[in-house]
N, C-alpha and C positions, 0 to 999 in steps of 0.2 A: 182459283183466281181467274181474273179476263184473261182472254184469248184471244190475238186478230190474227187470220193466219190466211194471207195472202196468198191468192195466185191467178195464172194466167197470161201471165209474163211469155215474149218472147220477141222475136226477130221477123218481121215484117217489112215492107216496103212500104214507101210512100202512096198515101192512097186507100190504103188498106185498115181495116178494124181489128179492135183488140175485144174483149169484154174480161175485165179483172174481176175477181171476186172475193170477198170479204168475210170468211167464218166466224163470225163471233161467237164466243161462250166464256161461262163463268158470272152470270147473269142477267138480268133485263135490262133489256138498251130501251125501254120505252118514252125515257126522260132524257136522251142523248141523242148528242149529235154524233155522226161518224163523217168523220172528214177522210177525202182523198189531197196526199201532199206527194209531189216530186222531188227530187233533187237530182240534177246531171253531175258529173265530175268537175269539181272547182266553184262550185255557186250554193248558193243558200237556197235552202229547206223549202219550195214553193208550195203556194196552196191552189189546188186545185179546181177544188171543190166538196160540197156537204148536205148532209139531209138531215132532216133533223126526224129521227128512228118512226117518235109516235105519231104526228100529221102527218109526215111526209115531205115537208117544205125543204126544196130544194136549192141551190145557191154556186153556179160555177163560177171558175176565171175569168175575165173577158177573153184571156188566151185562148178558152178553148170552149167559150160558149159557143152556140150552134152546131158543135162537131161533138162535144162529150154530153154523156147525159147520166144522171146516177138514179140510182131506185133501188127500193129493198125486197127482201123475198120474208115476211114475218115466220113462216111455217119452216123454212131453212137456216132463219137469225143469220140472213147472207144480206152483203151490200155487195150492190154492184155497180161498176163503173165503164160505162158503155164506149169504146171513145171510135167513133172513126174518123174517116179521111184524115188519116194520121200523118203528121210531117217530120220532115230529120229532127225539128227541133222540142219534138214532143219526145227524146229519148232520154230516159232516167232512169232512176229506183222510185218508184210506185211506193209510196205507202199507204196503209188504212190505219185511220187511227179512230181513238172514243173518247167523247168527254162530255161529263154530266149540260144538259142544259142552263140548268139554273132559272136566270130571269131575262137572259135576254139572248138573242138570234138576230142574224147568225155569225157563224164562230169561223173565223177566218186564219187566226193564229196560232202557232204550233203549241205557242204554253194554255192555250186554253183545251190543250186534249192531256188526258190523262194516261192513256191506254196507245200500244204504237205495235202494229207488225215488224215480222221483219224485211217487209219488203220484197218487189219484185219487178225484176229487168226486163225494160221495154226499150227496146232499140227498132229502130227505124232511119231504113236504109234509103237512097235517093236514088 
């Protein structure tokens, strides 16, 4: 069965970079999108940002465009989620998630992924 099995997670300061990383398996993501989502404590499910596996076509937050960037490793079936100049309010549970392409791009929304890690804590400190 799929696999997302996140890490890279930790406690940093303000300023500072992180790079997440995303193992997929259980099959070819070459038709998928893999989406990065957050959630802090007491707020909904935020999205990130996503690549779509086989172009490469990439898609962040405004929140955190110019500071995050994502890209895949095909030879590793790894996604990665680059983020710096990190701020207090970038602190969450991290998720990767998977979900077929279909017909259209791109995929912004939690119900549009199928596949979910189980996440990983990013905290940042001021």
């Amino acid at each position: 069965q799929v696999q997302l099995v996140e890490s890279g997670g930790g406690l940093v300061q303000a300023g500072d970079s992180l790079r997440l990383s995303c193992a997929a398996s259980g099959r070819t993501f070459g038709n998928y999108a893999m989406g990065w989502f957050r959630q802090a404590p007491g707020k909904e499910r935020e999205f990130v940002g996503a690549i779509a596996w086989g172009v490469g076509s990439t898609i962040l937050s405004d929140s955190v465009k110019g500071r995050f960037t994502i890209s895949r490793d095909n030879a590793k079936n790894t996604v990665y989620l680059q983020m710096n100049r990190l701020k207090p309010e970038d602190t969450a549970v991290y998720y990767c998630a998977a979900g077929p392409l279909g017909s259209y791009w791109p995929k912004t929304q939690p119900y549009e992924y199928s596949y979910w890690g189980q996440g990983t804590q990013v905290s940042v400190s001021s």
